[in-house]
mmCIF file of the C-alpha atoms, coordinates in Angstrom:
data_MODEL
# 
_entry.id   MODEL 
# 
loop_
_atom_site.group_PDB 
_atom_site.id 
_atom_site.type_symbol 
_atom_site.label_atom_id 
_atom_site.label_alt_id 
_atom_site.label_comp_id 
_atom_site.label_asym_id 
_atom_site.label_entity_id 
_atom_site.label_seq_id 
_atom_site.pdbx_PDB_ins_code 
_atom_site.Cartn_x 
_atom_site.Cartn_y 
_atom_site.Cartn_z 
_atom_site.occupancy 
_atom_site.B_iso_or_equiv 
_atom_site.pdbx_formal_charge 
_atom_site.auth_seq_id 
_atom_site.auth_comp_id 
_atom_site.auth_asym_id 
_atom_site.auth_atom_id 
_atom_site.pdbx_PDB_model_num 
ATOM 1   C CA . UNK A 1 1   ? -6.099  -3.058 28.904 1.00 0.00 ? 1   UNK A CA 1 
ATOM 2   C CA . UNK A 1 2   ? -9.838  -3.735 28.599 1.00 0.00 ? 2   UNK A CA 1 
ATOM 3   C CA . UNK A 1 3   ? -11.574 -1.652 26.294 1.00 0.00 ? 3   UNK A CA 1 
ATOM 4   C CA . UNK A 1 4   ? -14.952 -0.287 28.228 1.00 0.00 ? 4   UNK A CA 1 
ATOM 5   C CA . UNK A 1 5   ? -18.242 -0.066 27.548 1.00 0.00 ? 5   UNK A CA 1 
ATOM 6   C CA . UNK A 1 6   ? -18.439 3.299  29.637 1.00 0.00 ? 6   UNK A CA 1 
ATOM 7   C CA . UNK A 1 7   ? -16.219 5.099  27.705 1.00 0.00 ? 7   UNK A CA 1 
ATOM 8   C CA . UNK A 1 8   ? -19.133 5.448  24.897 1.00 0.00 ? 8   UNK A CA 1 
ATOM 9   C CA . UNK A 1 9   ? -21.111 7.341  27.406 1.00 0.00 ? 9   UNK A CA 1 
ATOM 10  C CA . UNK A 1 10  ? -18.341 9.738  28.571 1.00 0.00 ? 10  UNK A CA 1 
ATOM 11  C CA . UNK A 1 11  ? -17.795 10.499 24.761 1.00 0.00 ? 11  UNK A CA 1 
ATOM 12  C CA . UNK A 1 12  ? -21.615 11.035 24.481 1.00 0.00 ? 12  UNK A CA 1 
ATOM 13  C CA . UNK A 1 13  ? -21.818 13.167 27.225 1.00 0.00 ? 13  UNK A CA 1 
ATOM 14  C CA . UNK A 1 14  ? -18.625 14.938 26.354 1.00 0.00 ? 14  UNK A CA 1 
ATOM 15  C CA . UNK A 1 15  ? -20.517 15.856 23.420 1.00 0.00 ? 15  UNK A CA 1 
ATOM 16  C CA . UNK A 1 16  ? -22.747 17.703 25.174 1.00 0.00 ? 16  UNK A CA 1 
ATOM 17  C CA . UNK A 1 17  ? -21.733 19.486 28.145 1.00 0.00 ? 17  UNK A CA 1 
ATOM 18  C CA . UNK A 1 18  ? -18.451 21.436 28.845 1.00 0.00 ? 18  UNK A CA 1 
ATOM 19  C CA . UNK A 1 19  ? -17.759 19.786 31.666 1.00 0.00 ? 19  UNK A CA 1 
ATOM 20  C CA . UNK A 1 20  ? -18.185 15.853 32.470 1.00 0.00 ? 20  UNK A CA 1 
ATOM 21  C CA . UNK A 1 21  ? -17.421 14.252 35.831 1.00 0.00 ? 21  UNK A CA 1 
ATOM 22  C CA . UNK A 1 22  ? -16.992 10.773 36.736 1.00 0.00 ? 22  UNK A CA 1 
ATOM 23  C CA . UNK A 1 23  ? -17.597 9.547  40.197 1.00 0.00 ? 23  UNK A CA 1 
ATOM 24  C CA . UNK A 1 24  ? -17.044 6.113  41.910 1.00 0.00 ? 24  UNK A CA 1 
ATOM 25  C CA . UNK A 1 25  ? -14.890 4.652  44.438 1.00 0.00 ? 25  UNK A CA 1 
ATOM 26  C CA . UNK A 1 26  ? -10.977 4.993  44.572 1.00 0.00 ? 26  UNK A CA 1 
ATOM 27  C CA . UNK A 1 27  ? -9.468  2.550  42.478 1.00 0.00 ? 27  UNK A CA 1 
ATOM 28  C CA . UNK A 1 28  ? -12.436 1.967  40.378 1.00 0.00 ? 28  UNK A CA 1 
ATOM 29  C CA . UNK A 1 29  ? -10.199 3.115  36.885 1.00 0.00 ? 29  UNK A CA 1 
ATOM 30  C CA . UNK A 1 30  ? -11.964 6.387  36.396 1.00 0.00 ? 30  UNK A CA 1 
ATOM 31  C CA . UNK A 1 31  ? -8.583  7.878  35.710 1.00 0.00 ? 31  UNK A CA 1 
ATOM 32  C CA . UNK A 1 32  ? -7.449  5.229  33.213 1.00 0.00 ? 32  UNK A CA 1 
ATOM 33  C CA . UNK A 1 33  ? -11.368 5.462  31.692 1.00 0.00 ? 33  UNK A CA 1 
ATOM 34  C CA . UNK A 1 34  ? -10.579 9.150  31.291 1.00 0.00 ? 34  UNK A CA 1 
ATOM 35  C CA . UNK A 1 35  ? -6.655  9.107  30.130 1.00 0.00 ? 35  UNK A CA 1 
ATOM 36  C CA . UNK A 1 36  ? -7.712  6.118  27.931 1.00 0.00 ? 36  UNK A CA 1 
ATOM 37  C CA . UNK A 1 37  ? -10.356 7.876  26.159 1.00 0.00 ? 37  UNK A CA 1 
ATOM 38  C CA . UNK A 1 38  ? -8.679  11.318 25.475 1.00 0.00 ? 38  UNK A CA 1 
ATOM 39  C CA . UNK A 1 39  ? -4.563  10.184 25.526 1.00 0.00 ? 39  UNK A CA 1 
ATOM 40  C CA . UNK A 1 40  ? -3.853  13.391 24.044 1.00 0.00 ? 40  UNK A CA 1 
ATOM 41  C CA . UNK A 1 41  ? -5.811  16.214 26.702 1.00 0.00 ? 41  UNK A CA 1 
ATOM 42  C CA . UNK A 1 42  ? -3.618  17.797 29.340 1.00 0.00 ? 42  UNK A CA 1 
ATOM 43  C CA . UNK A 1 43  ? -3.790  15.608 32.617 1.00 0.00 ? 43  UNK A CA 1 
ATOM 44  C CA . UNK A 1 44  ? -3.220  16.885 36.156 1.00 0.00 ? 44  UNK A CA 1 
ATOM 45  C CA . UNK A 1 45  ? -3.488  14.960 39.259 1.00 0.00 ? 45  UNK A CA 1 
ATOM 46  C CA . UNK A 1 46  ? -4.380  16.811 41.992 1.00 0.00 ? 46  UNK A CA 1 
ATOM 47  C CA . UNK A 1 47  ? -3.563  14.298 44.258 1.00 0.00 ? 47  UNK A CA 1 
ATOM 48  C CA . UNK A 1 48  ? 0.335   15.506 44.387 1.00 0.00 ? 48  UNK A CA 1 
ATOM 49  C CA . UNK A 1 49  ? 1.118   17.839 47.306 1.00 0.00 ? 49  UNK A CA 1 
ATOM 50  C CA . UNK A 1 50  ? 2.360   20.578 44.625 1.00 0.00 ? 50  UNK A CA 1 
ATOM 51  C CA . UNK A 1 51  ? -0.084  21.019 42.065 1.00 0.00 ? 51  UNK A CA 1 
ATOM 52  C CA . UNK A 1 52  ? -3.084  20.765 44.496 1.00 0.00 ? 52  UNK A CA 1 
ATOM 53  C CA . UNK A 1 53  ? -1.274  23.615 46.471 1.00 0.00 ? 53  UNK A CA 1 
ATOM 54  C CA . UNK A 1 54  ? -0.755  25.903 43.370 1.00 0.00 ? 54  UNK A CA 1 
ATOM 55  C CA . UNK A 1 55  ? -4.544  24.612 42.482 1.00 0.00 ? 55  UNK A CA 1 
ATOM 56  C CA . UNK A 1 56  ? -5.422  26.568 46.176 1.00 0.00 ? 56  UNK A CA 1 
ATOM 57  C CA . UNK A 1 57  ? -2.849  29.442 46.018 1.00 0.00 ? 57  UNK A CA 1 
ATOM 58  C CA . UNK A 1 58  ? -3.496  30.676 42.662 1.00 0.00 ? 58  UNK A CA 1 
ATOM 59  C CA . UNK A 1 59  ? -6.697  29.072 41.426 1.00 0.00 ? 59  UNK A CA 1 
ATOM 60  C CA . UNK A 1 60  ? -6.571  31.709 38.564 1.00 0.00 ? 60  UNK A CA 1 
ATOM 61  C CA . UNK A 1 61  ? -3.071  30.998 37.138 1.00 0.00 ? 61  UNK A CA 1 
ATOM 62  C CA . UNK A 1 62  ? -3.387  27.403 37.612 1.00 0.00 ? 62  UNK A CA 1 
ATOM 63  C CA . UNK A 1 63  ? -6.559  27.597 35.186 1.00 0.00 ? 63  UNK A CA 1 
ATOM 64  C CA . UNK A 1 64  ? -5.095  29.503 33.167 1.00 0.00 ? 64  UNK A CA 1 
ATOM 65  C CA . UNK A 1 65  ? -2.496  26.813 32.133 1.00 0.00 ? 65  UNK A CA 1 
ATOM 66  C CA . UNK A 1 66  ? -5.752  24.573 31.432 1.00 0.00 ? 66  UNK A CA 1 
ATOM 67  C CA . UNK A 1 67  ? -7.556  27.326 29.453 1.00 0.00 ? 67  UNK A CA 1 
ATOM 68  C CA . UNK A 1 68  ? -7.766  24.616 26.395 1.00 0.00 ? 68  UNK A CA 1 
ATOM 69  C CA . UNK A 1 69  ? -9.274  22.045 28.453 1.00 0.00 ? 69  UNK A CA 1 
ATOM 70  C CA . UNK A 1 70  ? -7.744  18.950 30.710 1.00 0.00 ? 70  UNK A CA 1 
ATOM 71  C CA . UNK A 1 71  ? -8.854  15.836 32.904 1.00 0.00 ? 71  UNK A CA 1 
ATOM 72  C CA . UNK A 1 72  ? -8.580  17.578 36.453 1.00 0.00 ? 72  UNK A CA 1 
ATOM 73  C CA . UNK A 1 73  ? -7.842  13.969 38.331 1.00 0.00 ? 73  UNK A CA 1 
ATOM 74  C CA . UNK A 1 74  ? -9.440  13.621 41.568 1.00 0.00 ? 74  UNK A CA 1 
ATOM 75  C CA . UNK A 1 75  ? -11.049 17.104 41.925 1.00 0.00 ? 75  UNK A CA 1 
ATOM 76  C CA . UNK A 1 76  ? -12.483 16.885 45.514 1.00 0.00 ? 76  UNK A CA 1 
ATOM 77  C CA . UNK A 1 77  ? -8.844  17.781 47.004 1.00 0.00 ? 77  UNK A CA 1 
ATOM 78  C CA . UNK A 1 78  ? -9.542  21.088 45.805 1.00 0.00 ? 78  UNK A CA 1 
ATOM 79  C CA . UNK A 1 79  ? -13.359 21.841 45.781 1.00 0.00 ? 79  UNK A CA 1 
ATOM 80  C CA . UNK A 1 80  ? -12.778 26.014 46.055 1.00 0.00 ? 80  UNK A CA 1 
ATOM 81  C CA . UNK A 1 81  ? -11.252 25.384 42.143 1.00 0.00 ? 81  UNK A CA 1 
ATOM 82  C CA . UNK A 1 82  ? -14.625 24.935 41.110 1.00 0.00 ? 82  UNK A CA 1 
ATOM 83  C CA . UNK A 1 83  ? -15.801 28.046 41.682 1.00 0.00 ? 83  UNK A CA 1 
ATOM 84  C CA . UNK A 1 84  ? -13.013 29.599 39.322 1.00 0.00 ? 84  UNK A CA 1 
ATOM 85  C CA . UNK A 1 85  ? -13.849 26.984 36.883 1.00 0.00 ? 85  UNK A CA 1 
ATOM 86  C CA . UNK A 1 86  ? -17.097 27.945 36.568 1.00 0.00 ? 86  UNK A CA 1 
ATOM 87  C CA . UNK A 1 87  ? -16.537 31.506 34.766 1.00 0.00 ? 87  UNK A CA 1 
ATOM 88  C CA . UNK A 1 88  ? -14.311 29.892 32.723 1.00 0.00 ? 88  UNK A CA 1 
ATOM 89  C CA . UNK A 1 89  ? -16.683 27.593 30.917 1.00 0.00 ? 89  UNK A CA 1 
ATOM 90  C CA . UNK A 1 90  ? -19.401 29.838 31.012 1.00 0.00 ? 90  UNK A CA 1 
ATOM 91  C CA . UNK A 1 91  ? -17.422 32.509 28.681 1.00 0.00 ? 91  UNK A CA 1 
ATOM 92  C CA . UNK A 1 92  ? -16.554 29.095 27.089 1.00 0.00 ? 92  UNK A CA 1 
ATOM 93  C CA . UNK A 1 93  ? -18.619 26.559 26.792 1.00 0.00 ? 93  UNK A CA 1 
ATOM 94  C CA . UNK A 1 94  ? -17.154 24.111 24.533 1.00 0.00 ? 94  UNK A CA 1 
ATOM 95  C CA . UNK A 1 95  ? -18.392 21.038 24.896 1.00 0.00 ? 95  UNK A CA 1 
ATOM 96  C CA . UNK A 1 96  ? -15.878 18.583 26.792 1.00 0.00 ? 96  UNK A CA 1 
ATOM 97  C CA . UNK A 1 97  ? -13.746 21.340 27.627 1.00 0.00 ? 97  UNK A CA 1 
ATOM 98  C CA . UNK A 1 98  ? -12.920 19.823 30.959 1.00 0.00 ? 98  UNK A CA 1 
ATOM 99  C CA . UNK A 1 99  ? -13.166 15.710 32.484 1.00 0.00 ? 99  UNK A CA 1 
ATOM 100 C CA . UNK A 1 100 ? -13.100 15.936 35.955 1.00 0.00 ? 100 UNK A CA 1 
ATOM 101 C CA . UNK A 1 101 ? -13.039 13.003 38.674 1.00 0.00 ? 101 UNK A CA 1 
ATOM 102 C CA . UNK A 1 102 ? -14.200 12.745 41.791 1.00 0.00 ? 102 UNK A CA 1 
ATOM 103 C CA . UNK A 1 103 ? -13.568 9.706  44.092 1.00 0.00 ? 103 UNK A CA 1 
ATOM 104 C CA . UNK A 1 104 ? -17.604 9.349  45.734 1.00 0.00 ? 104 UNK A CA 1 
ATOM 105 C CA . UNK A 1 105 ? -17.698 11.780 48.599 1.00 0.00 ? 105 UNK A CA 1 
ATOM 106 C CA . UNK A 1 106 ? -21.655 12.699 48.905 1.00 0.00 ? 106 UNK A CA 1 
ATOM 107 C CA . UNK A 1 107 ? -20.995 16.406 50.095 1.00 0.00 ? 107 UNK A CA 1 
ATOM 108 C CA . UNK A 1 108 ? -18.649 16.798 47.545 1.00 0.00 ? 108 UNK A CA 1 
ATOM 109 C CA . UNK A 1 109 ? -21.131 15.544 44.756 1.00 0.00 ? 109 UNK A CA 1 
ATOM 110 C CA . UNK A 1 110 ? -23.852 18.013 46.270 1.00 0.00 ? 110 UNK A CA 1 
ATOM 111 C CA . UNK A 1 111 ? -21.443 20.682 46.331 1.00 0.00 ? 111 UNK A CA 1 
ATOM 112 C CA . UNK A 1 112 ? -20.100 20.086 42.531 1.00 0.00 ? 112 UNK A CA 1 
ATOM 113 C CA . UNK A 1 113 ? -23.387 19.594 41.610 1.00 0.00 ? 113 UNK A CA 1 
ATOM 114 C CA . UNK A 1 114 ? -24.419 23.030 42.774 1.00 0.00 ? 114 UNK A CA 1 
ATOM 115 C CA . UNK A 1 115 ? -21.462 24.855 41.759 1.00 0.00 ? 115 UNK A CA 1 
ATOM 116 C CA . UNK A 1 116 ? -21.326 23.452 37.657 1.00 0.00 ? 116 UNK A CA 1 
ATOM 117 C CA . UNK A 1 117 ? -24.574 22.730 36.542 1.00 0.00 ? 117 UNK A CA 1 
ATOM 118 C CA . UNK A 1 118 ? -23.076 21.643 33.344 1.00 0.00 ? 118 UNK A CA 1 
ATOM 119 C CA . UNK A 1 119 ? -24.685 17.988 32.896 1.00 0.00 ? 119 UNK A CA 1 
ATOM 120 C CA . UNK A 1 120 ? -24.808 14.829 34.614 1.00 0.00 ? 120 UNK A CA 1 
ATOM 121 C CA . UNK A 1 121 ? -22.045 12.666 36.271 1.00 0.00 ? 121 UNK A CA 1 
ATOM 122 C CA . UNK A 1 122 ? -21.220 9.019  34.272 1.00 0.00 ? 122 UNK A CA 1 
# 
């Protein structure tokens, strides 16, 4: 696997801001970028039929299972989550608390961009 030059700026920005997100196209390697650069943070995919549906059901309880932090892979199936997520990080605002990603969808991005204000996309 190719070691990227990216990855320095998600750990930069992870610095800095409790949550990051990382846009671009599908199958552009966000979600390797992201697993590769924290192997050790809880991962969920959202993509799978279950987890986005408990994501939906019980925004609340499925947050509360990421209340350490996780990559939250391909975030845009559930946009509503982000409006749970944002309490969360303001009563906790560690820095790099959550890595989302979001495959480009330009209402999405305005949408996430209004709901978490929490620093700029990679």
């Amino acid at each position: 696997m190719q070691e990227r030059t990216i990855k320095q700026a998600l750990h930069y920005l992870a610095a800095k801001y409790p949550v990051v997100t990382v846009t671009g196209p599908r199958q552009s390697g966000k979600t390797t970028l992201c697993r590769m650069t924290y192997p050790d943070r809880k991962y969920v995919n959202l993509e799978a039929p279950d987890v986005r549906q408990f994501a939906i059901d019980d925004p609340r309880g499925f947050l509360a299972e990421c209340r350490e932090g996780a990559i939250l892979d391909e975030i845009q199936r559930t946009p509503d989550l982000l409006s749970h997520l944002q309490p969360m990080v303001d009563e906790d605002p560690n820095p790099g608390r959550f890595i989302l990603t979001c495959s480009q969808q330009f209402n999405f991005r305005e949408a996430l961009s209004q709901s978490l204000a929490a620093g700029p996309a990679c």
